[in-house]
Backbone bond lengths (Angstrom), bond angles and torsions (degrees), N, CA, C in turn:
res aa  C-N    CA-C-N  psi(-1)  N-CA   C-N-CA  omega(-1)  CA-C   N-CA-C  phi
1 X - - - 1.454 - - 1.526 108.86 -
2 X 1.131 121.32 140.99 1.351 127.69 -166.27 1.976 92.88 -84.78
3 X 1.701 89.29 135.03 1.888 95.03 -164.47 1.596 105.59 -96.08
4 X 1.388 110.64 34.55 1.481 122.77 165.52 1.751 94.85 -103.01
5 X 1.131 135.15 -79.70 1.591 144.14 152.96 1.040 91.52 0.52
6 X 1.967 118.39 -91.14 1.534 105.16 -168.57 1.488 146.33 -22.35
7 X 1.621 93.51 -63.72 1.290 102.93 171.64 2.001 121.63 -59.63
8 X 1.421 96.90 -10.88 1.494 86.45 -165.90 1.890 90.26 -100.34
9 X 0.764 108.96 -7.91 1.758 115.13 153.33 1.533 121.96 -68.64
10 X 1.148 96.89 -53.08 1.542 103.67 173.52 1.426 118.48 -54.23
11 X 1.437 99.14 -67.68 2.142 105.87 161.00 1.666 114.47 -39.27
12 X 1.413 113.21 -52.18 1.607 96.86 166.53 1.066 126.92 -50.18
13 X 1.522 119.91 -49.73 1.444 116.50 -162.40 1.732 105.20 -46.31
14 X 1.744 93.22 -60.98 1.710 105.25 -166.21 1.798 107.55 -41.94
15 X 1.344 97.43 -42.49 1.761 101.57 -175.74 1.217 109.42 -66.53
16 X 1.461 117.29 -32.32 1.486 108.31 -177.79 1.677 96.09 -69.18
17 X 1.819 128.86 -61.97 1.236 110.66 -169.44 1.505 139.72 -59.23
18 X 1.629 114.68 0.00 1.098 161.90 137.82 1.519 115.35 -33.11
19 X 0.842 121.73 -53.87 1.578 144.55 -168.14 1.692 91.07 -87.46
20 X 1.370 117.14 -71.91 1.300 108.26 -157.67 1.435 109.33 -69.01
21 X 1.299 130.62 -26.47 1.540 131.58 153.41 1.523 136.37 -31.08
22 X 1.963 97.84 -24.65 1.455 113.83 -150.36 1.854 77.51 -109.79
23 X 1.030 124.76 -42.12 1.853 141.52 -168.98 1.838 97.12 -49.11
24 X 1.613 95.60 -59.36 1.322 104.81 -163.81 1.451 110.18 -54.09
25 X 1.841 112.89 137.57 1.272 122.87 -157.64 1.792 93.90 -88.44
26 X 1.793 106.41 145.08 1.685 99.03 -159.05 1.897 83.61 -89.73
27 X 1.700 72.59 160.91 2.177 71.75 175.58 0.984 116.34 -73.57
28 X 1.628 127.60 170.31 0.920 145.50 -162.57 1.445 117.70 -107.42
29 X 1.573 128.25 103.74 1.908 126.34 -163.86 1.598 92.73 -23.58
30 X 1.078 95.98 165.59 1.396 131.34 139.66 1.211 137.09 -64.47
31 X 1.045 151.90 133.90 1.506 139.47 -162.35 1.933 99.99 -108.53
32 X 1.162 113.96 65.40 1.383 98.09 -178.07 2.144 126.64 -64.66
33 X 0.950 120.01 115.88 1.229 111.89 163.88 1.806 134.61 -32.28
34 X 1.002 119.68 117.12 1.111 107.96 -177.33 1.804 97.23 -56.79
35 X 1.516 87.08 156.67 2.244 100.80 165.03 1.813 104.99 -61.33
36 X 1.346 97.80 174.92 1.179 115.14 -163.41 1.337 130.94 -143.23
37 X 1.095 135.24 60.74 1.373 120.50 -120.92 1.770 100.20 -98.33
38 X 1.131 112.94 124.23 1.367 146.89 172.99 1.744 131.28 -82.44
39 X 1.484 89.85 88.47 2.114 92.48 -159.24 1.343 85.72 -67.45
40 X 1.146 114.64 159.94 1.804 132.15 166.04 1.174 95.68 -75.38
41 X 1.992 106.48 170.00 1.407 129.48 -161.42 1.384 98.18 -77.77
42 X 1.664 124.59 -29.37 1.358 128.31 -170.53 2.078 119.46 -66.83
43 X 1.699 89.17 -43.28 0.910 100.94 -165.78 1.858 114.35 -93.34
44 X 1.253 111.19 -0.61 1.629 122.55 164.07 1.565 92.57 -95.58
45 X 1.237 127.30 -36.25 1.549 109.54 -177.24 2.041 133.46 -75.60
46 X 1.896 77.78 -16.90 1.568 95.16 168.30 1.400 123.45 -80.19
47 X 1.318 113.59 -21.36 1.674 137.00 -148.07 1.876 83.04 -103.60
48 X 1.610 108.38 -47.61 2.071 102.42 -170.87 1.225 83.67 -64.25
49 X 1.590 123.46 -81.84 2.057 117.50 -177.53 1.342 122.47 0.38
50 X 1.611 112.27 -55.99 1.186 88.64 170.09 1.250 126.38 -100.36
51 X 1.517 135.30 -1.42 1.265 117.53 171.91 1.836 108.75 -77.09
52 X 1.487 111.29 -21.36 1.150 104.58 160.69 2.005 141.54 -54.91
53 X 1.460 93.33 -28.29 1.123 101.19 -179.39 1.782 100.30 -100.26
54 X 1.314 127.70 -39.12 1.331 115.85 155.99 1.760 132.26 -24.00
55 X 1.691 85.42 -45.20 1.825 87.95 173.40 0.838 129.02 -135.99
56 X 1.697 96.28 80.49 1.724 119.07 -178.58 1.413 120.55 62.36
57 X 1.501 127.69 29.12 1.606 109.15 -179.71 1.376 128.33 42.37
58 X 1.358 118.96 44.68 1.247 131.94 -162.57 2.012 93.58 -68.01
59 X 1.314 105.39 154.24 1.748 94.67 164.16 1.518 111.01 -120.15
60 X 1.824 111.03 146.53 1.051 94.10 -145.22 1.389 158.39 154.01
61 X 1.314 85.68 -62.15 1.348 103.48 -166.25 1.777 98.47 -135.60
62 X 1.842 111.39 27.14 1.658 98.47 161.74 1.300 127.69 -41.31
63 X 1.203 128.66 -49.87 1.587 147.29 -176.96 1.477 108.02 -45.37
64 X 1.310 119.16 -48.28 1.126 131.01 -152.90 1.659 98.84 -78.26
65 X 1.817 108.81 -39.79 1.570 121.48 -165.67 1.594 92.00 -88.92
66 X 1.299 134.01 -15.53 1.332 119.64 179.48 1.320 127.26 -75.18
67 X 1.636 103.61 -38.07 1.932 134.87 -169.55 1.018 76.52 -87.15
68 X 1.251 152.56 -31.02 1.459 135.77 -158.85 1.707 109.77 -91.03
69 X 1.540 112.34 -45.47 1.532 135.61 153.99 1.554 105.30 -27.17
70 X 1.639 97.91 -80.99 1.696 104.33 -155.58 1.690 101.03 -84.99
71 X 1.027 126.42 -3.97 1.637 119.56 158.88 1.707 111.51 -78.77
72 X 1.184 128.57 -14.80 1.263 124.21 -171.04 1.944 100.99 -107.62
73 X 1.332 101.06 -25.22 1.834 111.08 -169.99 2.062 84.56 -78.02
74 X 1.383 120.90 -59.69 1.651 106.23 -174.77 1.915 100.49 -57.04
75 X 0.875 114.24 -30.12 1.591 107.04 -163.75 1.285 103.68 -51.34
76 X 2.128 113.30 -50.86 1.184 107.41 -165.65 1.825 98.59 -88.82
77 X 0.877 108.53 -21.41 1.865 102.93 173.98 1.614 105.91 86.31
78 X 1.249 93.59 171.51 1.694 96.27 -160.59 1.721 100.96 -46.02
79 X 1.340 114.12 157.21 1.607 118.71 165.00 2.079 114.74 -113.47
């Protein structure tokens, strides 16, 4: 084979594998979730205690001192 040809085969190839590198569609991120931070059962149950005993030992109204606990324990995030 005449080694002018060759080489200009050779230069194609690379350009062609070149090309198909450039074709390929790039991926697409990831969608990561932000964190989440999750107080333990101890430490939402210490946090209602005292807003429970803060306001008057009401009866009753656990639910109210718990959502109230673990909405204020994610606000400030782990310590």
């Amino acid at each position: 084979m005449n080694p002018i040809r060759e080489r200009s085969m050779v230069s194609n190839s690379k350009k062609g594998a070149a090309k198909n590198k450039r074709e390929q569609p790039a991926e697409s991120p990831v969608a990561v979730e932000p964190a989440v931070f999750h107080p333990s059962h101890d430490e939402v149950a210490r946090l209602a205690y005292r807003f429970w005993e803060n306001e008057g030992r009401s009866d009753g109204d656990q639910e109210h001192y718990w959502h109230k606990a673990e909405a204020q324990l994610r606000a400030i995030g782990p310590s």
